[in-house]
C-alpha positions in Angstrom: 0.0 0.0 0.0 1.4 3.5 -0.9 1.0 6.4 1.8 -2.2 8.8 1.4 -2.5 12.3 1.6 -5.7 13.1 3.9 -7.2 16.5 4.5 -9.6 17.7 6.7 -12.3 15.8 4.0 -11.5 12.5 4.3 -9.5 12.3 8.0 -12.3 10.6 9.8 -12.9 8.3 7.0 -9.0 7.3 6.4 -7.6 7.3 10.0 -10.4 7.5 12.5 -12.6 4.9 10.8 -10.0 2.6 9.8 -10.0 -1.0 10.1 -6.0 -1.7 10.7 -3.8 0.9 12.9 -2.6 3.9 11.2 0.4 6.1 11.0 -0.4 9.4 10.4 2.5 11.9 9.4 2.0 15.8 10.1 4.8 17.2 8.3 5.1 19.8 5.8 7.3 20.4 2.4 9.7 23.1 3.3 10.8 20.8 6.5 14.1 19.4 6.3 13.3 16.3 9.0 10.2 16.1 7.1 11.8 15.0 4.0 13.9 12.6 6.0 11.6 10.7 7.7 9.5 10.6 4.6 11.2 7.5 3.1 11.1 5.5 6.0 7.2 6.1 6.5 7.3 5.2 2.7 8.9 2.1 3.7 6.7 1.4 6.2 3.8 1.5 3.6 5.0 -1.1 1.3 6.4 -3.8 3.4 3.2 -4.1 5.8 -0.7 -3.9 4.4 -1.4 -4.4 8.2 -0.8 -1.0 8.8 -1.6 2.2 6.7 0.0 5.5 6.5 -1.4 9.0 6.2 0.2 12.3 6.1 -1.0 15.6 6.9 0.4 18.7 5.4 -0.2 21.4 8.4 0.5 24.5 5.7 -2.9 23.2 4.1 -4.6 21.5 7.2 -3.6 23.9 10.1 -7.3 22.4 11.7 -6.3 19.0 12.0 -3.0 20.3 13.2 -4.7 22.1 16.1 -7.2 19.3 16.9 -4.1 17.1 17.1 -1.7 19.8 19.3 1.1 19.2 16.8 3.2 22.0 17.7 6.2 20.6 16.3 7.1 18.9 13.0 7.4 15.8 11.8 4.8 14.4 14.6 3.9 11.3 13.9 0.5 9.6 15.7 0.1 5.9 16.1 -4.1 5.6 16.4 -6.2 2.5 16.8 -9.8 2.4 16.9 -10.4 6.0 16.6 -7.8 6.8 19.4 -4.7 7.7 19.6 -1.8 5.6 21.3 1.0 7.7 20.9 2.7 10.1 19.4 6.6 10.9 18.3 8.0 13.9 17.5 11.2 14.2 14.8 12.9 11.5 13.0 12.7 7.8 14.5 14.1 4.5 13.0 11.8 2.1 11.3 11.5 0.0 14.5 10.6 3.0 16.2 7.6 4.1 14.7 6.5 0.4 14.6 6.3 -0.1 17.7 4.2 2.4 18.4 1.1 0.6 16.8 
């Protein structure tokens, strides 16, 4: 599975209402850590269909950003059910971000 932008549209839909745990990346284009941990979440996509992941621009979704208090970019959320287990701010190894599902 390949990562999918969400907005504000289809959030509830894509991550709240999902079936398998999700990753969800708020990042934004013009952020160097960003573009680093982007090829890991990448990663992440296509070597496990038991997981999806999602990424936020917060330029174009500052709402979502606020709902979720990301203050600080890349956050990544691990969320489950509708909830959110936890949450990782900057760039974190593979591992890392897995075993936050």
């Amino acid at each position: 599975m390949s990562v999918i932008n969400v907005t504000e549209k289809d959030f509830q839909r894509e991550v709240l209402e999902s079936d398998v745990p999700v990753l969800v990346d708020f990042w934004a284009p013009w952020c160097g850590p960003c573009r680093m941990l982007g090829p890991i979440l990448d990663e992440v996509a296509q070597e496990r269909s038991d997981i999806k992941v999602c990424k936020v621009n917060v330029d174009e979704e500052t709402s979502l950003a606020s709902r979720y208090q990301v203050v600080s970019i890349p956050t990544v959320l691990a969320v489950k059910d509708g909830q959110v287990l936890s949450r990782s701010v900057g760039v974190r190894p593979k591992r890392e971000l897995l075993s936050m599902i």
